[in-house]
N, C-alpha and C positions, 0 to 999 in steps of 0.2 A: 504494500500500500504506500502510497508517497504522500508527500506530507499536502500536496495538494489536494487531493483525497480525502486525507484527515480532517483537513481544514473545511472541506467543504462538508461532511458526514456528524463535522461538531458544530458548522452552523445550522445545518438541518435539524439536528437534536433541539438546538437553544429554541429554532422558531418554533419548534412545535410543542416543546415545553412553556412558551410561550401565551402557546394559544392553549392551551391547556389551561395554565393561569389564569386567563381572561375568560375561560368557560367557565369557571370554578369560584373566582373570586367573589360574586356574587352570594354566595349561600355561607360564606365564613362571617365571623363579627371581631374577629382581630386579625390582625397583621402581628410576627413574631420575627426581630431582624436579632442574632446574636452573630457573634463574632465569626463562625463561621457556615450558618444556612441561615435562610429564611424561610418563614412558615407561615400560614394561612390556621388558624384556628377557631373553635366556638364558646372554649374555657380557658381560660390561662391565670396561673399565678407563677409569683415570682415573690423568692423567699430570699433578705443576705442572710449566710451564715457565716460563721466564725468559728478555722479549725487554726490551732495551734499559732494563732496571731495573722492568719491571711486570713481575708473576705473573700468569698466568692455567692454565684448566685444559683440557686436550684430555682429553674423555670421548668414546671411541670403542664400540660398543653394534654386538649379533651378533642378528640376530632378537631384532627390535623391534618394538612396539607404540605409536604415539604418542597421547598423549589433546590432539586438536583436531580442533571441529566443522567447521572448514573445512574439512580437509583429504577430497580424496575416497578416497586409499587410505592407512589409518593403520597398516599394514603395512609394515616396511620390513625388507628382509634386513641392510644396514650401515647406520648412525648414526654421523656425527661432529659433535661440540658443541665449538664452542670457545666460553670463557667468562669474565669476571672475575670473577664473585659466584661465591658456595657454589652446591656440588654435593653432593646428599646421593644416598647409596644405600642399600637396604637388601634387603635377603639377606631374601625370603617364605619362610614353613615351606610344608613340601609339603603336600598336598590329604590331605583326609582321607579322598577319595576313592579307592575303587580302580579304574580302568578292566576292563572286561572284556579279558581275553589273546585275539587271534585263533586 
């Protein structure tokens, strides 16, 4: 495989993990950015603790979405993140959508 290949078979990945996200973001009610994924979720807390004089954060996540192209199921019903860097979260407005009622 050459690396032109590569290149183009990891831009195809991003777009479609992409639209993936924009399919999906709608039914989640946070955003989850830690140092190294981000997440789509519908529960989240974040905890500091304190071992042995360092801080760190346990961010635990309830129906989750993870954005990596690796990964083959980015669905996940629980998420636990332990971490030393910033954790941001942020609260999505609801959709302006309104679903059909059955």
């Amino acid at each position: 495989m050459s690396t032109e290949d590569l290149e183009k078979y990891e831009a195809e990945m991003e777009l479609t993990l992409y639209r993936e996200y924009r399919d999906v973001v709608g039914i989640f009610k946070y955003v989850v950015e830690t140092d190294r994924r981000f997440y789509l979720c519908n529960q989240v807390d974040v905890k500091a603790r304190t071992e042995a004089g360092d801080v760190f954060f346990e961010v635990s996540m309830s129906d989750a979405w993870v954005w990596d192209m690796y990964r083959p199921a980015r669905f996940a019903k629980n998420v636990k993140v332990l971490t030393f860097k910033d954790v941001n979260v942020e609260e999505l407005s609801p959709t302006e959508i309104d679903l059909p009622k059955p």
